[in-house]
C-alpha positions as CSV (number, residue, x, y, z in Angstrom):
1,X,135.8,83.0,103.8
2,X,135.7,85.9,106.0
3,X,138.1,88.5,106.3
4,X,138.8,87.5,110.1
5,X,138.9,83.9,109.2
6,X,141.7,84.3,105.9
7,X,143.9,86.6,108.1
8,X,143.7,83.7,111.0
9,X,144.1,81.1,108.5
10,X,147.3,83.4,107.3
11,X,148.4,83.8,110.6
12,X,148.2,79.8,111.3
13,X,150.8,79.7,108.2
14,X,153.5,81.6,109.7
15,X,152.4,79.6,113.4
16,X,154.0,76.2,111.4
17,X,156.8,78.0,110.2
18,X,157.7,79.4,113.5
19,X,157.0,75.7,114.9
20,X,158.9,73.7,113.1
21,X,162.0,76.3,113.1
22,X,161.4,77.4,117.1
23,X,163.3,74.5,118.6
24,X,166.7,74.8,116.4
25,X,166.3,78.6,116.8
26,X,166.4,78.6,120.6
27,X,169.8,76.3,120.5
28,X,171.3,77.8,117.7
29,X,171.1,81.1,119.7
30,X,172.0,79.7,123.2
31,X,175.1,78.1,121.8
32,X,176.3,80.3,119.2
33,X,174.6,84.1,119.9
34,X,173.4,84.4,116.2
35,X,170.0,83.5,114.3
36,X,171.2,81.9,110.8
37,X,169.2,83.1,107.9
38,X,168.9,79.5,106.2
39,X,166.2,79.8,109.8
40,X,164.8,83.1,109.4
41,X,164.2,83.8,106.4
42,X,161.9,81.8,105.2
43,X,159.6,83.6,107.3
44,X,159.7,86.1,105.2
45,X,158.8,84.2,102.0
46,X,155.7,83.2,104.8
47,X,154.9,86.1,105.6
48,X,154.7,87.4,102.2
49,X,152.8,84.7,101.1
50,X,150.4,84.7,104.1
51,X,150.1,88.4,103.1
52,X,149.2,87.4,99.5
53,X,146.7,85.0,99.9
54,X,144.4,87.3,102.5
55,X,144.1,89.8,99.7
56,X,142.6,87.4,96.5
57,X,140.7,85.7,100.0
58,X,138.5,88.8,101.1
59,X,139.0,91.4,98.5
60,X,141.9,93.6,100.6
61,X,145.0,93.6,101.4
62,X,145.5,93.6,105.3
63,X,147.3,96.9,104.8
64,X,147.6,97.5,108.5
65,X,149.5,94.3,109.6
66,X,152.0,94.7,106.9
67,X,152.3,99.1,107.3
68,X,153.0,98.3,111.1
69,X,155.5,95.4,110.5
70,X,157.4,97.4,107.7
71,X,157.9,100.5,110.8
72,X,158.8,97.4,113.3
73,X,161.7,96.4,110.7
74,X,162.2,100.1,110.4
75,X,163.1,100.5,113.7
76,X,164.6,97.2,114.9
77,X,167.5,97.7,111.9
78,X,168.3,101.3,113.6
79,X,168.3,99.6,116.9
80,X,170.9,96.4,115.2
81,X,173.1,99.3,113.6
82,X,173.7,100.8,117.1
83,X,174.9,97.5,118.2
84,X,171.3,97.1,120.6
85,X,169.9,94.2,119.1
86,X,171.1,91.5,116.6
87,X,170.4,91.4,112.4
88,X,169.4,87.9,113.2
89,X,166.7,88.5,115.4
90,X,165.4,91.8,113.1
91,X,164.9,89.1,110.5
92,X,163.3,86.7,113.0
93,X,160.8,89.3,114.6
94,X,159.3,90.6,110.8
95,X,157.6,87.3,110.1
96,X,156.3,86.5,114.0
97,X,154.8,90.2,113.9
98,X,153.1,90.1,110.7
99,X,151.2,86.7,112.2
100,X,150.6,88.2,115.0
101,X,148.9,91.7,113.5
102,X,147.0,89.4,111.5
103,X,145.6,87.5,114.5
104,X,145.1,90.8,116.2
105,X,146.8,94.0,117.3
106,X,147.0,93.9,121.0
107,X,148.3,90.3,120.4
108,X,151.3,91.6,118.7
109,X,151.9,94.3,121.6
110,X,151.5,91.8,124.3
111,X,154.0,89.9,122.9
112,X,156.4,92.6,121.9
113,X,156.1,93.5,125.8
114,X,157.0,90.2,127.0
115,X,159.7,89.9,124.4
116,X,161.2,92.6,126.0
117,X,160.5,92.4,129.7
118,X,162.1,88.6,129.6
119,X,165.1,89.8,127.4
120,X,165.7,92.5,130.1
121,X,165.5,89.9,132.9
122,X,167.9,87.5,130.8
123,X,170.4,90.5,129.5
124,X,170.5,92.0,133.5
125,X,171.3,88.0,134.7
126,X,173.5,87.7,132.3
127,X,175.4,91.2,132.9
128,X,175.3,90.2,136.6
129,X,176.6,86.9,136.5
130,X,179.4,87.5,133.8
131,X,180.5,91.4,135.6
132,X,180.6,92.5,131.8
133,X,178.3,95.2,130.4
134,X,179.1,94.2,126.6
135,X,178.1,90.5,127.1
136,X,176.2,88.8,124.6
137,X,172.6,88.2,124.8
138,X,170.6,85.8,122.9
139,X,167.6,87.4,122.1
140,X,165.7,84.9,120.3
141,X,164.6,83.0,123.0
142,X,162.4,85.9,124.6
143,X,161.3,86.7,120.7
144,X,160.0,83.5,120.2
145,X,158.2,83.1,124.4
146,X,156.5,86.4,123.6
147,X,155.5,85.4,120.0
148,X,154.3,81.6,121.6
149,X,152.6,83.5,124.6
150,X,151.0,86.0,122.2
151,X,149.7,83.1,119.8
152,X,148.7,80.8,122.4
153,X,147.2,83.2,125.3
154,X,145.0,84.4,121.8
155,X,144.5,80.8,120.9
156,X,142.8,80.4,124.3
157,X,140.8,83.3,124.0
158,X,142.8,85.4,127.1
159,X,143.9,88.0,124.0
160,X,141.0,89.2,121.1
161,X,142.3,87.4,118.0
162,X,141.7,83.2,117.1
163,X,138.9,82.6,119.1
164,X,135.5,85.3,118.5
């Protein structure tokens, strides 16, 4: 197995862990404004493992994926301790990055960009409708559309990444 072919295979790991927990996610955080760790971090055990298996699978470990997910986490805790983002959806984000670095690089900034772009649009609804700058936002919904749109638009061969 190729080096492109383990970290895809490793990335299709953390796709069924984002599958089968995506739909609870979504109306966990719509109802209750918090991502429950029982949820998200078993990505992280994923992730980890997907991690693991690429190295014995093509000799290295994908050192780039996990550098660039470790300064994501970095960052998105400085962000959650200034009250801009939630702990839930730091822990969330770490597992769909690392599967998306593995698939490819600009998949991972495309959907970082709409993660963000749709939050705004959600958070600057949600300010408007509810007159209230401290409102809560659930955030994991637009994690979760960029992550899909990332995987799938690479899936289809619109982003470099599943298909060659």
């Amino acid at each position: 197995m190729d080096e492109t072919q383990a970290q895809l295979a490793a990335a299709g790991a953390i796709a069924l862990w984002a599958a089968a927990v995506t739909p609870s996610l979504v109306q966990h955080d719509l109802r209750e404004f918090r991502l429950p760790n029982r949820l998200t971090l078993p990505g992280w055990w994923v992730a980890a493992g997907a991690l693991a298996v690429v190295t014995p699978l093509t000799g290295q470990f994908p050192t780039s994926a996990a550098l660039t997910a470790l300064i994501l986490l970095v960052v998105l805790v400085a962000v959650a301790f200034t009250g801009g983002l939630g702990m839930g959806d730091v822990k969330l984000v770490l597992p769909l990055a690392v599967g998306l670095l593995l698939v490819h690089p600009q998949t991972a900034l495309v959907a970082a960009m709409l993660a963000l772009c749709s939050g705004a649009i959600v958070a600057l609804g949600t300010v408007i409708q509810q007159r209230n700058l401290r409102a809560h936002i659930p955030f994991g919904p637009p994690i979760l559309l960029g992550y899909w749109t990332g995987y799938t638009w690479s899936a289809t061969g619109i982003l470099p990444g599943i298909l060659p």
